[in-house]
PQR file of N, CA, C, O and H, with PARSE charges and radii, in Angstrom:
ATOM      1  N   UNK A   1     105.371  85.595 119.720 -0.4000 1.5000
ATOM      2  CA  UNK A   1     105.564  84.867 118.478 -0.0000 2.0000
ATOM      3  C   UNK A   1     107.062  84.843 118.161  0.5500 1.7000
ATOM      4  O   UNK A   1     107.756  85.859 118.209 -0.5500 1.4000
ATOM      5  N   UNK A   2     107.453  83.814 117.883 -0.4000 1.5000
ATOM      6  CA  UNK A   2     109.254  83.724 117.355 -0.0000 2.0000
ATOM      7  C   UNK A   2     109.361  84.557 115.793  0.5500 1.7000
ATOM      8  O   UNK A   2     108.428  84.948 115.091 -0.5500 1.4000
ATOM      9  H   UNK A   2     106.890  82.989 117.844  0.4000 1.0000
ATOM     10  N   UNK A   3     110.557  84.642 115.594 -0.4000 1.5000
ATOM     11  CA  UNK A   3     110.991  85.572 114.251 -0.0000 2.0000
ATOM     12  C   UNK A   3     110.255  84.463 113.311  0.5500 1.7000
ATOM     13  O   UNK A   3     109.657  83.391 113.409 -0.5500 1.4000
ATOM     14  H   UNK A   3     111.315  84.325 116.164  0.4000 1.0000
ATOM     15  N   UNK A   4     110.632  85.295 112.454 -0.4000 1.5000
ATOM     16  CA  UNK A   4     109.047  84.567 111.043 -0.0000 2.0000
ATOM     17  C   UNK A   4     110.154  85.166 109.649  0.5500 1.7000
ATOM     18  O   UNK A   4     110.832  86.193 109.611 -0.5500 1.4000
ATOM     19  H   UNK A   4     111.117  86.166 112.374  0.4000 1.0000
ATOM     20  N   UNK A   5     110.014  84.205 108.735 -0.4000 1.5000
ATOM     21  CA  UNK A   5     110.455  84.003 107.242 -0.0000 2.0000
ATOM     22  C   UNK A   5     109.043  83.649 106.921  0.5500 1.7000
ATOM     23  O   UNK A   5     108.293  82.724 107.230 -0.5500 1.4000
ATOM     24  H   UNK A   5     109.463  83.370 108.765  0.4000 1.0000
ATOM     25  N   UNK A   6     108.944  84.861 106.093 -0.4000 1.5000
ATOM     26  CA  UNK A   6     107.700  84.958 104.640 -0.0000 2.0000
ATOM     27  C   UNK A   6     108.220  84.838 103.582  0.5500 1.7000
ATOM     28  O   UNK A   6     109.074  85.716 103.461 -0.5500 1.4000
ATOM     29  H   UNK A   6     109.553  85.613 105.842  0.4000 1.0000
ATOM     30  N   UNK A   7     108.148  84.055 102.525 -0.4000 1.5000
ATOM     31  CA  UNK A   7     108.528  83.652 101.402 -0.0000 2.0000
ATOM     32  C   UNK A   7     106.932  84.061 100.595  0.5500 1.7000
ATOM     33  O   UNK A   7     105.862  83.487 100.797 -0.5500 1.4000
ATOM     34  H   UNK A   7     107.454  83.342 102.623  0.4000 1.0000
ATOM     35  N   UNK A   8     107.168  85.109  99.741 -0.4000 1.5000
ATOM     36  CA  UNK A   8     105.846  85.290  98.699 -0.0000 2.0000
ATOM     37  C   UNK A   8     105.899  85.129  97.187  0.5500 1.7000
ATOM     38  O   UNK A   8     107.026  85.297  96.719 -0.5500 1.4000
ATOM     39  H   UNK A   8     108.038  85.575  99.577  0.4000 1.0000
ATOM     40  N   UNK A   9     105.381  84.974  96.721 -0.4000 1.5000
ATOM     41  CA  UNK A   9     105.648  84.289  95.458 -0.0000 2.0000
ATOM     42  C   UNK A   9     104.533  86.003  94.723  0.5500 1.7000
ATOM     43  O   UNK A   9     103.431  86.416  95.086 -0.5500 1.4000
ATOM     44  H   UNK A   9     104.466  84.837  97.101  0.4000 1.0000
ATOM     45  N   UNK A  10     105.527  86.555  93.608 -0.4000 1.5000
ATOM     46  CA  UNK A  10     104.453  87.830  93.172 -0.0000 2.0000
ATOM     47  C   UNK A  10     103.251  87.358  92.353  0.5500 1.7000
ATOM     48  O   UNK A  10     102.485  88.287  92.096 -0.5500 1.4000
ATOM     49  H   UNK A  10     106.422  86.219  93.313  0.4000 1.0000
ATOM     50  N   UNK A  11     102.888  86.204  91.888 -0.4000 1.5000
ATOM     51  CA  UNK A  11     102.108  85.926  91.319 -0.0000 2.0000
ATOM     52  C   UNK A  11     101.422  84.383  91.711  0.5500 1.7000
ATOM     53  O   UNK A  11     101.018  83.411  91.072 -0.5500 1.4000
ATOM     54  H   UNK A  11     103.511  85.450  92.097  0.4000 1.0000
ATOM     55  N   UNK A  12     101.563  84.819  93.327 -0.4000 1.5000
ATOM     56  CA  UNK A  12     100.622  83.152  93.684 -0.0000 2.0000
ATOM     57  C   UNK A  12      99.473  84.113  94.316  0.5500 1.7000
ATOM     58  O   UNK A  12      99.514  85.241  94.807 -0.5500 1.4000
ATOM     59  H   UNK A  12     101.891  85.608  93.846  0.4000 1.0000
ATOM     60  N   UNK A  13      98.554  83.286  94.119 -0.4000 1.5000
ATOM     61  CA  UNK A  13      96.946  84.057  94.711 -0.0000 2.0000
ATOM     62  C   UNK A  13      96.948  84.587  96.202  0.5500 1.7000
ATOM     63  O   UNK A  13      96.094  85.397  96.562 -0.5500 1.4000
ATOM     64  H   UNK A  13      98.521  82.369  93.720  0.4000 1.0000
ATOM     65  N   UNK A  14      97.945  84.106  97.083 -0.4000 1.5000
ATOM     66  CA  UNK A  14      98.469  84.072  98.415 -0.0000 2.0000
ATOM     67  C   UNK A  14      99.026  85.221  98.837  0.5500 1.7000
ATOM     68  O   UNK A  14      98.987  85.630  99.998 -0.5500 1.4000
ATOM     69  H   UNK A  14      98.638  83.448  96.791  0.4000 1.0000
ATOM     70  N   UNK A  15      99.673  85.883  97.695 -0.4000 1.5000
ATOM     71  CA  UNK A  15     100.543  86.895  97.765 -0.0000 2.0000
ATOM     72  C   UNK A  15      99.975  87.912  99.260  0.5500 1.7000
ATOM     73  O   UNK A  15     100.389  87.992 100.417 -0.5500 1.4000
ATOM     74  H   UNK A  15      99.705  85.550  96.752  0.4000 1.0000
ATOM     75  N   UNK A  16      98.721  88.642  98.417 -0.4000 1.5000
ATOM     76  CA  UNK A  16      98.915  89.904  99.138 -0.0000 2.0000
ATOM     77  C   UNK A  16      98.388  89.325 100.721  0.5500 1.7000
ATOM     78  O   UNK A  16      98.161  90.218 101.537 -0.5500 1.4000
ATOM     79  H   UNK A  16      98.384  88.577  97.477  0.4000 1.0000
ATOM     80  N   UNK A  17      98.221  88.135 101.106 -0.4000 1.5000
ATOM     81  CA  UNK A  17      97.537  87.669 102.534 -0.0000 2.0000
ATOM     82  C   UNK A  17      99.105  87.539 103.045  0.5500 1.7000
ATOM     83  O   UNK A  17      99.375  87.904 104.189 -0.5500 1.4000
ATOM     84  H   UNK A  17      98.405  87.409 100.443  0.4000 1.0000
ATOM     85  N   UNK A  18      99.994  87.081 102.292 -0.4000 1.5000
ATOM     86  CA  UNK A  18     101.562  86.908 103.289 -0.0000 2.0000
ATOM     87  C   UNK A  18     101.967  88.214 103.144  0.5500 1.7000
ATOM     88  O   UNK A  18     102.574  88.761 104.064 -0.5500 1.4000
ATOM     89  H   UNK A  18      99.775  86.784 101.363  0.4000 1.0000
ATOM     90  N   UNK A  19     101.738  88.747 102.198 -0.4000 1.5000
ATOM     91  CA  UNK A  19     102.722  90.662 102.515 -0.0000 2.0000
ATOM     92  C   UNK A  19     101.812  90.649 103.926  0.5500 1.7000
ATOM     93  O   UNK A  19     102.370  90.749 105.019 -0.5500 1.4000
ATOM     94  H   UNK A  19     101.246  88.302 101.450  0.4000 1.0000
ATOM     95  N   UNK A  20     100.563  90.534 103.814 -0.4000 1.5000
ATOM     96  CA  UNK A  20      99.509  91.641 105.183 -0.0000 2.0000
ATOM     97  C   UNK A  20     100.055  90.437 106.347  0.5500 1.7000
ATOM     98  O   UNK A  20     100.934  90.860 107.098 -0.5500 1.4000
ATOM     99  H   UNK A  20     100.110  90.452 102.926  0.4000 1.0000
ATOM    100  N   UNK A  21      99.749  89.412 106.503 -0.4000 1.5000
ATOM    101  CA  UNK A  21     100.331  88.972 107.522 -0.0000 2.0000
ATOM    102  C   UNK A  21     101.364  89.390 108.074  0.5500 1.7000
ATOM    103  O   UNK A  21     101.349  89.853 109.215 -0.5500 1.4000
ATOM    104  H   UNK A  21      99.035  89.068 105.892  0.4000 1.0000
ATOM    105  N   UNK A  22     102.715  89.265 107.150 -0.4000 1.5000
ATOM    106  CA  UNK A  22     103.972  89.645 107.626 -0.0000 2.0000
ATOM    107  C   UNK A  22     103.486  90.888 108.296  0.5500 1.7000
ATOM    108  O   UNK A  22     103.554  90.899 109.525 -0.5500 1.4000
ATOM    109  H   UNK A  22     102.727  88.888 106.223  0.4000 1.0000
ATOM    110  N   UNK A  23     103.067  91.803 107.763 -0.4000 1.5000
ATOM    111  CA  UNK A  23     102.894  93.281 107.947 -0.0000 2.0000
ATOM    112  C   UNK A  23     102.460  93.493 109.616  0.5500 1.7000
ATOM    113  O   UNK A  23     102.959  94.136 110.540 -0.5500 1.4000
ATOM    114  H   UNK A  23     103.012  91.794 106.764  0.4000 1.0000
ATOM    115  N   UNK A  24     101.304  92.630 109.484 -0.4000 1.5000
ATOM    116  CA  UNK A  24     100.444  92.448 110.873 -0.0000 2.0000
ATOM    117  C   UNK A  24     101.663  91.798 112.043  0.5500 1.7000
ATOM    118  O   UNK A  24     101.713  92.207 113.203 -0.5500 1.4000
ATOM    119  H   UNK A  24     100.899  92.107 108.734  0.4000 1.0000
ATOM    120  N   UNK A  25     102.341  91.024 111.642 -0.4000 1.5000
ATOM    121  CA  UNK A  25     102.990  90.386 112.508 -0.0000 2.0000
ATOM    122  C   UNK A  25     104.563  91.196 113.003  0.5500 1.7000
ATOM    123  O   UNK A  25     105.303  90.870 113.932 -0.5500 1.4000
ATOM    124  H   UNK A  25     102.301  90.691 110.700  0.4000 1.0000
ATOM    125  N   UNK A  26     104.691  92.098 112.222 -0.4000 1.5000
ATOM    126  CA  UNK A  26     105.537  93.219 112.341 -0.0000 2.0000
ATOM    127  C   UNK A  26     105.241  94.312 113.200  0.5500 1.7000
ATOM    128  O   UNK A  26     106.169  94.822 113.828 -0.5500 1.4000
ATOM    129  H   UNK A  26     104.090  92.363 111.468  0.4000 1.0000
ATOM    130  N   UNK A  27     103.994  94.779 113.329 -0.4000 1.5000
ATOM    131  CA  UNK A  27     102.940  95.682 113.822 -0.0000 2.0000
ATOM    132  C   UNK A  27     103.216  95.497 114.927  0.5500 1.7000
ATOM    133  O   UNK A  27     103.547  96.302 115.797 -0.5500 1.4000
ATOM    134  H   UNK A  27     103.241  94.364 112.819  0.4000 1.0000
ATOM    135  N   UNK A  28     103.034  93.875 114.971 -0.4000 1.5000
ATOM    136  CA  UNK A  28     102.676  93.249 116.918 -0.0000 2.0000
ATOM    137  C   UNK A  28     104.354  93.640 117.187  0.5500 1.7000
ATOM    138  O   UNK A  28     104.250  94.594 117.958 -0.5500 1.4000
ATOM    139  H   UNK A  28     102.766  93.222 114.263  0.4000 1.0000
ATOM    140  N   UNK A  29     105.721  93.433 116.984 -0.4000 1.5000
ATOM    141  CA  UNK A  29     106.570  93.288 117.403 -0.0000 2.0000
ATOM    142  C   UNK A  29     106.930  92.440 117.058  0.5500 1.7000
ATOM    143  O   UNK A  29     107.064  91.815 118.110 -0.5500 1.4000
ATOM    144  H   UNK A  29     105.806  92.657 116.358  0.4000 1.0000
ATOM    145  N   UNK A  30     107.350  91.606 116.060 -0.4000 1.5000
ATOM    146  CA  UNK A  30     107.501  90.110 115.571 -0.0000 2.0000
ATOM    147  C   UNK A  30     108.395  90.495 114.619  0.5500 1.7000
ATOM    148  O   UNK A  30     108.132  90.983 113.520 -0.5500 1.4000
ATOM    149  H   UNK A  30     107.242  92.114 115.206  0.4000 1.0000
ATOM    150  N   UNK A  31     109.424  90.263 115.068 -0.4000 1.5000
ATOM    151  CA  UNK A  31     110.473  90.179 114.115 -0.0000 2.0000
ATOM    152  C   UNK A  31     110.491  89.216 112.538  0.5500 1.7000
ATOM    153  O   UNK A  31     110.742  88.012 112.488 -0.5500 1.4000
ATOM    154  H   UNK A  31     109.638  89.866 115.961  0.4000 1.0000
ATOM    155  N   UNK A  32     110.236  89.896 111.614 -0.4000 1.5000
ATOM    156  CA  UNK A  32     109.224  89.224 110.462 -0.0000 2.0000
ATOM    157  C   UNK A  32     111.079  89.451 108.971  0.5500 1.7000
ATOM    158  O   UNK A  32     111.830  90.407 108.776 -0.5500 1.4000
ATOM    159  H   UNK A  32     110.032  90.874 111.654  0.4000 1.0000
ATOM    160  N   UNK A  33     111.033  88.206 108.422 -0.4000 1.5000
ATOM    161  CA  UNK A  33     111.759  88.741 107.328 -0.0000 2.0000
ATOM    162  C   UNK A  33     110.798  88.568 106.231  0.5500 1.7000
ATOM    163  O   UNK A  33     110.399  87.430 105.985 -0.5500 1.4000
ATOM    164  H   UNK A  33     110.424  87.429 108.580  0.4000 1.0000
ATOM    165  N   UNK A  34     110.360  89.622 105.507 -0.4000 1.5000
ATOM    166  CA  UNK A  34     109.594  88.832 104.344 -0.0000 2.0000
ATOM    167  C   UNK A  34     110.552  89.135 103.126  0.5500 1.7000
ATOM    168  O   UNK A  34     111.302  90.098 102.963 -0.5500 1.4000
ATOM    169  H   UNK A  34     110.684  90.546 105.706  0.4000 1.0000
ATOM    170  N   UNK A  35     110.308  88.002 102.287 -0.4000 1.5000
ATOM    171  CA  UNK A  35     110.192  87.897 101.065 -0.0000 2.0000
ATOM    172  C   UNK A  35     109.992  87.999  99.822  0.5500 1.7000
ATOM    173  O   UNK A  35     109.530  86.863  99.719 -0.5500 1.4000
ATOM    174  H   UNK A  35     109.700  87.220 102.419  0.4000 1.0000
ATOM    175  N   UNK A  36     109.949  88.355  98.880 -0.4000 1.5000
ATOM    176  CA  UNK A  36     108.478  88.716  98.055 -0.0000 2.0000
ATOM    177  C   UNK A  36     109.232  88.214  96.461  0.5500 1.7000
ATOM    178  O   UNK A  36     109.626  89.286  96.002 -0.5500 1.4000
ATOM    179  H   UNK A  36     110.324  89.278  98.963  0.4000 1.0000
ATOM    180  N   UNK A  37     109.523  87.323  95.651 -0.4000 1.5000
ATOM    181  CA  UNK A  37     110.138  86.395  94.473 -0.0000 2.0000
ATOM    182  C   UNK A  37     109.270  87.419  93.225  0.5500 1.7000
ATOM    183  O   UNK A  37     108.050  87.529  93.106 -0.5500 1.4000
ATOM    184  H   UNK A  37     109.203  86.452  96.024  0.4000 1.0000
ATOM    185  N   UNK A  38     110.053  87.902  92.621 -0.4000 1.5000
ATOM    186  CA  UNK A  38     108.825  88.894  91.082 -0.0000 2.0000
ATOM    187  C   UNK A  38     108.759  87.898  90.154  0.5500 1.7000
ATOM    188  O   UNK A  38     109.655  87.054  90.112 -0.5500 1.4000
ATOM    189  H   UNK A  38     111.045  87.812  92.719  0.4000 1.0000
ATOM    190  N   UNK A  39     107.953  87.871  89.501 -0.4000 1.5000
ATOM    191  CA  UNK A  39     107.765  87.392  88.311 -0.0000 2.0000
ATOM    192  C   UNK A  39     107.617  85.228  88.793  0.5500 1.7000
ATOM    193  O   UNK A  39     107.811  84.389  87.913 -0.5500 1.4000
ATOM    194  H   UNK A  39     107.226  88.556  89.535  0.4000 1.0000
ATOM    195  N   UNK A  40     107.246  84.811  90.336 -0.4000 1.5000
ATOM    196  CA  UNK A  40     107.190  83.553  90.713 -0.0000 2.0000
ATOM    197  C   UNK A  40     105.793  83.378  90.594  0.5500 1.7000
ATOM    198  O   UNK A  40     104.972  84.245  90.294 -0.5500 1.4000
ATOM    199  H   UNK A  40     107.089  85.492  91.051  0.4000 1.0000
ATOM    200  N   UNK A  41     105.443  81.343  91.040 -0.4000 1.5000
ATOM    201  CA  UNK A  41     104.293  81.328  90.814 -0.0000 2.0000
ATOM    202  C   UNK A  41     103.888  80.628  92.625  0.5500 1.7000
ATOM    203  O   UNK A  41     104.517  80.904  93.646 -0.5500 1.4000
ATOM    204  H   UNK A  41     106.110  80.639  91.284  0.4000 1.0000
ATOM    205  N   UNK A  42     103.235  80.130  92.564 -0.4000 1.5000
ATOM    206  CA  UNK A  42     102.735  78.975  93.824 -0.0000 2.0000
ATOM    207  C   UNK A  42     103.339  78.104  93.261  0.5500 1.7000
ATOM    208  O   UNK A  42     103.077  77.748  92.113 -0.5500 1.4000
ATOM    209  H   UNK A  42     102.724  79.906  91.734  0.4000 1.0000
ATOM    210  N   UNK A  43     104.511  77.475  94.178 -0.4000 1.5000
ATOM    211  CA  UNK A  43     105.302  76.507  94.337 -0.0000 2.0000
ATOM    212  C   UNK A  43     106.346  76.505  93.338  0.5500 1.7000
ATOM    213  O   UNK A  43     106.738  75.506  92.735 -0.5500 1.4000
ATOM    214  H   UNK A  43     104.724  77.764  95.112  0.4000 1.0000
ATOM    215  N   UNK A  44     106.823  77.833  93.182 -0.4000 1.5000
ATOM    216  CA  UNK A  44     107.710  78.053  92.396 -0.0000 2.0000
ATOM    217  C   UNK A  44     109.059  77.146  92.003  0.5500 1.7000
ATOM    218  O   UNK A  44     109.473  76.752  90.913 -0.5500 1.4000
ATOM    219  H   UNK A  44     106.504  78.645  93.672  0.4000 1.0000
ATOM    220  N   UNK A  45     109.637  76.964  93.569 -0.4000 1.5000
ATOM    221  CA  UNK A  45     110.789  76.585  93.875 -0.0000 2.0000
ATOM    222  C   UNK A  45     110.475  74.900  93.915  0.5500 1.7000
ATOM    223  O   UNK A  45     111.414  74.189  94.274 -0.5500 1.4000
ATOM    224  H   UNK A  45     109.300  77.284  94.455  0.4000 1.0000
ATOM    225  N   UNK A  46     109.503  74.409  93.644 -0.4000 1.5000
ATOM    226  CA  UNK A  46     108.921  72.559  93.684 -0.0000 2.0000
ATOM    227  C   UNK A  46     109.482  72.570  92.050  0.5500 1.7000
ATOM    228  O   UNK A  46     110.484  72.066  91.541 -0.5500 1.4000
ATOM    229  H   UNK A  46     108.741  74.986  93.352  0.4000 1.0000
ATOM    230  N   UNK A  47     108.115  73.558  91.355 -0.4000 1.5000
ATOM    231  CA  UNK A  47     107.712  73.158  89.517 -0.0000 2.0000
ATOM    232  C   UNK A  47     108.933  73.567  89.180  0.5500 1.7000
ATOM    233  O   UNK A  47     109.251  72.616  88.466 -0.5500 1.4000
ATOM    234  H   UNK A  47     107.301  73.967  91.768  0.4000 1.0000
ATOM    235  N   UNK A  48     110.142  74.509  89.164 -0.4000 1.5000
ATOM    236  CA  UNK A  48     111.040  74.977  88.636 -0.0000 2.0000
ATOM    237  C   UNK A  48     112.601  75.159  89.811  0.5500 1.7000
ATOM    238  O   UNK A  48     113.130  76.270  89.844 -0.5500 1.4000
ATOM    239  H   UNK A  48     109.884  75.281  89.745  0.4000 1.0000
ATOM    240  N   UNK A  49     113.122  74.156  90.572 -0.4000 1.5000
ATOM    241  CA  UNK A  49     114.066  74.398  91.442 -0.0000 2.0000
ATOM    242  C   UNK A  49     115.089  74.643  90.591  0.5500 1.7000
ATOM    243  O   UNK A  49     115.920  75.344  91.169 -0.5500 1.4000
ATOM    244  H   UNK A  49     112.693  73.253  90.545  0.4000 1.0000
ATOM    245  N   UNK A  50     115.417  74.379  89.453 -0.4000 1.5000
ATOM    246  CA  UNK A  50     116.950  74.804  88.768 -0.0000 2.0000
ATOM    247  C   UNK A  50     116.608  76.727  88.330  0.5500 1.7000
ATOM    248  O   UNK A  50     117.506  77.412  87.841 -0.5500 1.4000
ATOM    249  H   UNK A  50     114.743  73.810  88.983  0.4000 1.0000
ATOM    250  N   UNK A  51     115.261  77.276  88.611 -0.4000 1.5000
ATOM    251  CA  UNK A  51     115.276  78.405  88.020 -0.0000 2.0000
ATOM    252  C   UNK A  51     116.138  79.606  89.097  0.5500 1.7000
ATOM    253  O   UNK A  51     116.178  79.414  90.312 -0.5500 1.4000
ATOM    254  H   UNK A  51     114.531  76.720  89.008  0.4000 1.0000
ATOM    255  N   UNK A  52     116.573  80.421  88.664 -0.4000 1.5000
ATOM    256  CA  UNK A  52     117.630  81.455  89.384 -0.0000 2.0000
ATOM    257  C   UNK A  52     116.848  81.760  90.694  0.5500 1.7000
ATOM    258  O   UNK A  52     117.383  81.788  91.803 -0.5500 1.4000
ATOM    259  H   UNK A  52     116.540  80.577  87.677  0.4000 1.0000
ATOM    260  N   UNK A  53     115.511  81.988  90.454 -0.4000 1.5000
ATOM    261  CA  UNK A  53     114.255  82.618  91.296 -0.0000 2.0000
ATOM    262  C   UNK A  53     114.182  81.755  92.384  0.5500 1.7000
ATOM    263  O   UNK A  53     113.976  82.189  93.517 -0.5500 1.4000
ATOM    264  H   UNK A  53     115.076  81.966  89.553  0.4000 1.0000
ATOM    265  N   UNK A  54     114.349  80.425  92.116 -0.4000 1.5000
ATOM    266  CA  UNK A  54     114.142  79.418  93.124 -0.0000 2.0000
ATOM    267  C   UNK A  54     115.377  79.433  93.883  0.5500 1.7000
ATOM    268  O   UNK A  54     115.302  79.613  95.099 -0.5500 1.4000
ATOM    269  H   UNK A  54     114.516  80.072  91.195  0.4000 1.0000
ATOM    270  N   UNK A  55     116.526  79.265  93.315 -0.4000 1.5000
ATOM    271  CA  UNK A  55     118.212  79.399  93.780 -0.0000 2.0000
ATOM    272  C   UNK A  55     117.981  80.528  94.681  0.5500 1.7000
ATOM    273  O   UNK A  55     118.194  80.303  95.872 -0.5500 1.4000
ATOM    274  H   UNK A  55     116.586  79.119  92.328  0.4000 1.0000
ATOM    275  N   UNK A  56     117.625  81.586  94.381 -0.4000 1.5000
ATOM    276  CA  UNK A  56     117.464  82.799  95.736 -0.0000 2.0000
ATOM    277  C   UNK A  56     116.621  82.729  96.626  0.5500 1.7000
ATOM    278  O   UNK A  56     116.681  83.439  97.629 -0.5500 1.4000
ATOM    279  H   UNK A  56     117.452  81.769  93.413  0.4000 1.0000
ATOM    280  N   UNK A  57     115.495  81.682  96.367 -0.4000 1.5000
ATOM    281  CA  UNK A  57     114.494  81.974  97.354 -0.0000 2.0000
ATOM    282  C   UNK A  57     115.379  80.807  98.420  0.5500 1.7000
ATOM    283  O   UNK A  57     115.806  81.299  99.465 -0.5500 1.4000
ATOM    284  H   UNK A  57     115.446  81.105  95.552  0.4000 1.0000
ATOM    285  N   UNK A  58     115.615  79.520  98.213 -0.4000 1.5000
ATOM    286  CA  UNK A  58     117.016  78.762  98.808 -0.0000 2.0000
ATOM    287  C   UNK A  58     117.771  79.431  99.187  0.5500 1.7000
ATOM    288  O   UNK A  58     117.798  79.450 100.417 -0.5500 1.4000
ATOM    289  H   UNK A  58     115.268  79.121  97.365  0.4000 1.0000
ATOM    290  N   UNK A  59     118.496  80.077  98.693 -0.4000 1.5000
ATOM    291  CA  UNK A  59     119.649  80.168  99.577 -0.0000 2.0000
ATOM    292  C   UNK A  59     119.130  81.537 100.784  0.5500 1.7000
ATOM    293  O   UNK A  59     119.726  81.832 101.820 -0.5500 1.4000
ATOM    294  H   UNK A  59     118.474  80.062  97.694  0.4000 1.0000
ATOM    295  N   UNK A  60     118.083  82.072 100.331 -0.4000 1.5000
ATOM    296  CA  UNK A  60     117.853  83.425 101.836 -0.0000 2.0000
ATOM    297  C   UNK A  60     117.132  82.198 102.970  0.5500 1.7000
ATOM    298  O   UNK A  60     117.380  82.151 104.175 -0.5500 1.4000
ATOM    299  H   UNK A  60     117.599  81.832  99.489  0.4000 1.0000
ATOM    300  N   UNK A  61     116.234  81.297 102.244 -0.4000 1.5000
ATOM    301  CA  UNK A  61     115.698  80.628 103.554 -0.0000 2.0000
ATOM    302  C   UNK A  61     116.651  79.401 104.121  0.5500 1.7000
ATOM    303  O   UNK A  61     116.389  78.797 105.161 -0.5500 1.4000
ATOM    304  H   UNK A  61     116.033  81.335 101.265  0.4000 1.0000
ATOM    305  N   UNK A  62     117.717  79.142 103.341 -0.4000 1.5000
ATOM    306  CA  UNK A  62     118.393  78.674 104.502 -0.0000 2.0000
ATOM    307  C   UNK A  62     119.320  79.898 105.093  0.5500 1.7000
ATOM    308  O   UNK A  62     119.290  79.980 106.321 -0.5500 1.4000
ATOM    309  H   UNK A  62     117.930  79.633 102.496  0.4000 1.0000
ATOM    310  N   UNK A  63     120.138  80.861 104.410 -0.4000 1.5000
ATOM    311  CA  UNK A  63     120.864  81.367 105.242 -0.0000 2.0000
ATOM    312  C   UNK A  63     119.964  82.024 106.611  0.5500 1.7000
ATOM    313  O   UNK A  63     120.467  82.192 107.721 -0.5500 1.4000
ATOM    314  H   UNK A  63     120.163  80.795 103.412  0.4000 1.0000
ATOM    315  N   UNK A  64     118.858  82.273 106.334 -0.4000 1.5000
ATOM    316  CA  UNK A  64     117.954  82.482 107.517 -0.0000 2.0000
ATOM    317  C   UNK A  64     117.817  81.848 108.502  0.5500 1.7000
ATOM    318  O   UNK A  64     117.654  82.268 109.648 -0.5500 1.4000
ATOM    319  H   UNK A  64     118.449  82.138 105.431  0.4000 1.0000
ATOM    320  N   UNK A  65     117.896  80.353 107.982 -0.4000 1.5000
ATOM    321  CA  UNK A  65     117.745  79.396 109.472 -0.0000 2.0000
ATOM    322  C   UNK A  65     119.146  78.609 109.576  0.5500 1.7000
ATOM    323  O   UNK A  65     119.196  77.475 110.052 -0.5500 1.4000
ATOM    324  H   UNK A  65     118.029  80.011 107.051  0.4000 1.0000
ATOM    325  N   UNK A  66     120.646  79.510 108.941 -0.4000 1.5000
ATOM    326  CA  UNK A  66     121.508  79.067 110.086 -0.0000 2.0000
ATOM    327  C   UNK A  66     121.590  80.504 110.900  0.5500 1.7000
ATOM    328  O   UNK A  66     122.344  80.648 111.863 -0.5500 1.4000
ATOM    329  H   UNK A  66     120.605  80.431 108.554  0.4000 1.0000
ATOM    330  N   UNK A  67     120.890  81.352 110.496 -0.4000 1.5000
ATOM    331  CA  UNK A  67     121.233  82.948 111.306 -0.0000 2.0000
ATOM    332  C   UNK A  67     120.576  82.535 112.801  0.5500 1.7000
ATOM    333  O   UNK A  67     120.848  82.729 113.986 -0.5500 1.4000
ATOM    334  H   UNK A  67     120.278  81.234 109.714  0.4000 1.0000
ATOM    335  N   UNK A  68     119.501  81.814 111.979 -0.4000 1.5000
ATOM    336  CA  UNK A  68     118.865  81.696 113.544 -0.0000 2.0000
ATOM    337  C   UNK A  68     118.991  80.773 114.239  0.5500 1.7000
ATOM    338  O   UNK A  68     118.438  80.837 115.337 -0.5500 1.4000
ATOM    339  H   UNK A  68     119.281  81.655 111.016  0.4000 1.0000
ATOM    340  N   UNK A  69     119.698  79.655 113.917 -0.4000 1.5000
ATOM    341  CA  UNK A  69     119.802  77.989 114.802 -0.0000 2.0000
ATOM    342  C   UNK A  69     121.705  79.098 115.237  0.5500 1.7000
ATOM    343  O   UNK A  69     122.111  78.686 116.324 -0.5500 1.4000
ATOM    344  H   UNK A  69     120.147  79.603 113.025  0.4000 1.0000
ATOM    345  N   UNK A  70     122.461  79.946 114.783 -0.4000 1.5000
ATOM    346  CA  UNK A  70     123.347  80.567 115.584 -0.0000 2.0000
ATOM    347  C   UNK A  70     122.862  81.099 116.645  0.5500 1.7000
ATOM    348  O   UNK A  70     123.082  80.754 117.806 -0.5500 1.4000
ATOM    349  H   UNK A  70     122.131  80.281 113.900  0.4000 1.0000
ATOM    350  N   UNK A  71     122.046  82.139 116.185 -0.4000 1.5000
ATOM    351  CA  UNK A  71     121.792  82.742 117.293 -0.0000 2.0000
ATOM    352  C   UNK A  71     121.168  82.401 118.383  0.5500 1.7000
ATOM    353  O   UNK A  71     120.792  83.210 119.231 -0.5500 1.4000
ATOM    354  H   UNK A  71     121.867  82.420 115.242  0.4000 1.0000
ATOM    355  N   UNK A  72     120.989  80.994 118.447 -0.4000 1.5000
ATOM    356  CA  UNK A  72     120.102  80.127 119.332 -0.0000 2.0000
ATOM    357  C   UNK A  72     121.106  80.144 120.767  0.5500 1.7000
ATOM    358  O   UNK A  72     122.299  80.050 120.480 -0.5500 1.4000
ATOM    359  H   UNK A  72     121.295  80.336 117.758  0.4000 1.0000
ATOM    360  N   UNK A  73     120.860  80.232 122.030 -0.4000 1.5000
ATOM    361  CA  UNK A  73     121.597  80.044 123.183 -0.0000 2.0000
ATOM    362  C   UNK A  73     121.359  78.714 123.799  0.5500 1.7000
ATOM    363  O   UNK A  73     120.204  78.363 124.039 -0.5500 1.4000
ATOM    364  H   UNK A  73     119.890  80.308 122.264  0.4000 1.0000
ATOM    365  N   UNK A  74     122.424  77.912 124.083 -0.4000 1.5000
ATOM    366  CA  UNK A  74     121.665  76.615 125.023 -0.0000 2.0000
ATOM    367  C   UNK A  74     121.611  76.476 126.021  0.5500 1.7000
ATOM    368  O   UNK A  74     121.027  75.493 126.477 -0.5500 1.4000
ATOM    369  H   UNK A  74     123.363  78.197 123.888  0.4000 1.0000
TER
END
């Protein structure tokens, strides 16, 4: 499995299935970053993108995928 970005929202119904996933997928050897936004909802960063909560959950998932389109070899 390739490295994995979990983005969890603490108050979307989803929550504790992406903590255990990540978890599971960590277990196997899967280089996992999770996430976890306090006080967010399901689709936090859609219903509210000017909120601070959303601004952080942005800027870790992109700085995440230029960490990883760097670390890419061609």
């Amino acid at each position: 499995m390739p490295p994995t970005f979990i983005a969890a929202a603490e108050l979307d119904v989803f929550r504790d299935e992406d903590l255990s996933y990540a978890a599971r997928l960590q277990a196997a050897g899967v280089p996992v970053e999770p996430h976890l936004y306090p006080g967010a909802y399901h689709a936090f960063d859609l219903f509210a993108p000017e909120a601070a909560v959303s601004a952080a959950y942005v800027h870790a998932w992109y700085g995440y995928l230029r960490r990883r389109f760097a670390a890419r070899q061609p």
